[in-house]
C-alpha positions in Angstrom: 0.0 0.0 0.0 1.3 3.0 -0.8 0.1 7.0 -0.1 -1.9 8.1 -3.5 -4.1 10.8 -2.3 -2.8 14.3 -0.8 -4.3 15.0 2.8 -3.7 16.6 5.5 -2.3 16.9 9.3 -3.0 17.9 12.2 -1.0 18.1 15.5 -3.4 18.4 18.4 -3.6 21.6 20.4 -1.2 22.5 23.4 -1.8 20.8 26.5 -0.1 21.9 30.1 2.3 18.7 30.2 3.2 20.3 26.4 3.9 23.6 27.8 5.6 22.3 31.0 7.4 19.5 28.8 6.2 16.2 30.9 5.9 13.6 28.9 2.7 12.6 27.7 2.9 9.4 25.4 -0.5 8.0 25.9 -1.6 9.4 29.3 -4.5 11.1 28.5 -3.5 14.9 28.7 -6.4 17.1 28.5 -5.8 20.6 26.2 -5.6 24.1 28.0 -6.7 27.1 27.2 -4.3 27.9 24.8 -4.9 24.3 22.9 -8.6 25.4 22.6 -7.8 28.4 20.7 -5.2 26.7 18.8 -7.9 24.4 17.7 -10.6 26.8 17.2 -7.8 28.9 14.8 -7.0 25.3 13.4 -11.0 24.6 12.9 -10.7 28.0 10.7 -7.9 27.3 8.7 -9.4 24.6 7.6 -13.2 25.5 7.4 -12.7 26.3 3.8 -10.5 22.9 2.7 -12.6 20.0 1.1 -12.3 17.6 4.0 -13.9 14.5 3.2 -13.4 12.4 6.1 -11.4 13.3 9.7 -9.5 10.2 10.9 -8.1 11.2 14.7 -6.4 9.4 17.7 -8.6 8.8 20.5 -6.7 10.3 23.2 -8.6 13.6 24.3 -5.9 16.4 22.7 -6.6 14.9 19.6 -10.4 14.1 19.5 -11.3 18.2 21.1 -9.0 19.3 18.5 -10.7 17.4 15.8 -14.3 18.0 17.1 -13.7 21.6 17.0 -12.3 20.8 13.1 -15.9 18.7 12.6 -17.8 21.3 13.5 -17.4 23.3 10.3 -17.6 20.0 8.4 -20.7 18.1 9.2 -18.9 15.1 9.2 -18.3 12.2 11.8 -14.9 11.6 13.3 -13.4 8.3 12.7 -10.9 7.0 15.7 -7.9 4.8 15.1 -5.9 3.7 18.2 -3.2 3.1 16.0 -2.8 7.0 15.6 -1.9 7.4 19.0 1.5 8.6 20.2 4.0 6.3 21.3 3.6 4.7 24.3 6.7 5.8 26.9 6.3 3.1 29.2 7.9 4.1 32.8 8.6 7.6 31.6 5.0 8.6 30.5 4.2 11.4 33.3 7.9 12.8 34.0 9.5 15.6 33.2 11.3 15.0 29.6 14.8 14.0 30.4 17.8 13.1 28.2 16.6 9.9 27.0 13.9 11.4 24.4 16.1 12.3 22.0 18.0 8.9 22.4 13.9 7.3 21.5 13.2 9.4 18.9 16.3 8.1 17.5 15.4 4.5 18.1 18.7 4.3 20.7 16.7 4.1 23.5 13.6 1.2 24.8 11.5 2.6 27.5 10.8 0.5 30.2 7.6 -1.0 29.3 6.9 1.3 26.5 7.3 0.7 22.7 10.0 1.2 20.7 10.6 3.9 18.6 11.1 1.0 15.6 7.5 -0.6 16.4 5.8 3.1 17.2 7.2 4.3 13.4 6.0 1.1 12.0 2.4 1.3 13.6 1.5 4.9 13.2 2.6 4.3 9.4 0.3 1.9 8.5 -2.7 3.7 10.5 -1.6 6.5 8.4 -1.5 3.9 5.1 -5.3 3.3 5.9 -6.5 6.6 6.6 -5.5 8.1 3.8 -6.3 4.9 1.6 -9.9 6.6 2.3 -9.5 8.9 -1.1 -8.2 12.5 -1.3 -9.0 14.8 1.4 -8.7 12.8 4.6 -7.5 14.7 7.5 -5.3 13.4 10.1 -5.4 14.7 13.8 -2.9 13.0 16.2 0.4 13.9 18.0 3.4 15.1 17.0 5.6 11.9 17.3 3.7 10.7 14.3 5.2 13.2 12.3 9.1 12.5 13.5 8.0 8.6 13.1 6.6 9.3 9.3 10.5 10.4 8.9 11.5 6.9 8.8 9.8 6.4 5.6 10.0 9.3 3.7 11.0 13.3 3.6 9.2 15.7 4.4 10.2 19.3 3.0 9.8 21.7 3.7 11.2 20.6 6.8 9.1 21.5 9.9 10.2 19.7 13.2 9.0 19.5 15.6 5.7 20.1 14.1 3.8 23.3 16.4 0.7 22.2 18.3 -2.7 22.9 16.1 -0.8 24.2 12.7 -2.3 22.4 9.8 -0.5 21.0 6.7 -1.7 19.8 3.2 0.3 17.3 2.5 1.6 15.8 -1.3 2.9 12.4 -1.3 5.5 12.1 -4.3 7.6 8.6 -3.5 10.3 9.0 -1.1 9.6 12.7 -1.1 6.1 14.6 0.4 5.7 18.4 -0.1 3.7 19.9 2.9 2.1 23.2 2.6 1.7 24.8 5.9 -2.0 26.9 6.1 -2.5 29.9 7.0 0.6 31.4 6.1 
């Protein structure tokens, strides 16, 4: 399976453990004030784009941010627990420490966590599916999806890490995706 159709992404709004860099992985992190607005601004970015279908993680920061995006749509939101951020084991809950990096370049396992090897390979194929859908899917999950998408392909311009609640149109081409991000 490959990516034929352009879509587009969208990293949930800002949370507190964001602002206050705690890791988050898949502890449920609620969004603050400032993720709201992010997704309302977000929502009208995209109010105008021909989103077909939204396709989001479960996990709260990315189904408010999402649900503020459906609003403007009409359309149901579709949940994939494979779009969920990598799961950081021991670590989900503490302050980021000098290990992250060493994860995000696969030379580090959390204690009872994924790896970064089998996080890149499952947010992949969720993003395979989703998009699979037809053009104008949007994507609303976490950030690590975008490192983990990385391992498969670049992504130029380059934009890491990706801000909370900016969205991108996104052009597969092969190895090589051109995103575009809105609003600018």
């Amino acid at each position: 399976m490959s990516f034929k159709y352009p879509f587009y992404f969208l990293r949930h709004g800002e949370t507190e453990w964001n602002k206050t860099r705690r890791t988050q992985g898949q502890l449920d992190a609620q969004l603050n004030d400032v993720g709201r607005e992010q997704a309302r601004r977000a929502a009208s970015l995209l109010q105008s784009e021909p989103i077909e279908r939204i396709i989001a993680s479960p996990l709260s920061r990315a189904r408010h941010t999402a649900e503020a995006v459906a609003v403007h749509h009409e359309i149901e939101i579709m949940f994939d627990d494979d779009l969920m951020e990598c799961h950081l084991g021991d670590h989900q809950g503490e302050p980021h420490g000098p290990w992250l990096p060493l994860y995000w370049t696969g030379e580090y396992d959390p204690p009872n966590g994924e790896t970064y090897y089998e996080f890149a390979a499952r947010v992949w194929a969720a993003m395979e599916r989703a998009v699979s859908h037809g053009p104008n899917t949007l994507i609303v999950a976490h950030g690590g999806l975008w490192i983990a998408a990385r391992e498969h392909v670049l992504i130029e311009p380059h934009l890491l890490p990706l801000p909370n609640a900016v969205p991108v149109h996104v052009t597969p081409g092969g190895e090589k995706w051109q995103q575009r991000v809105l609003g600018e």
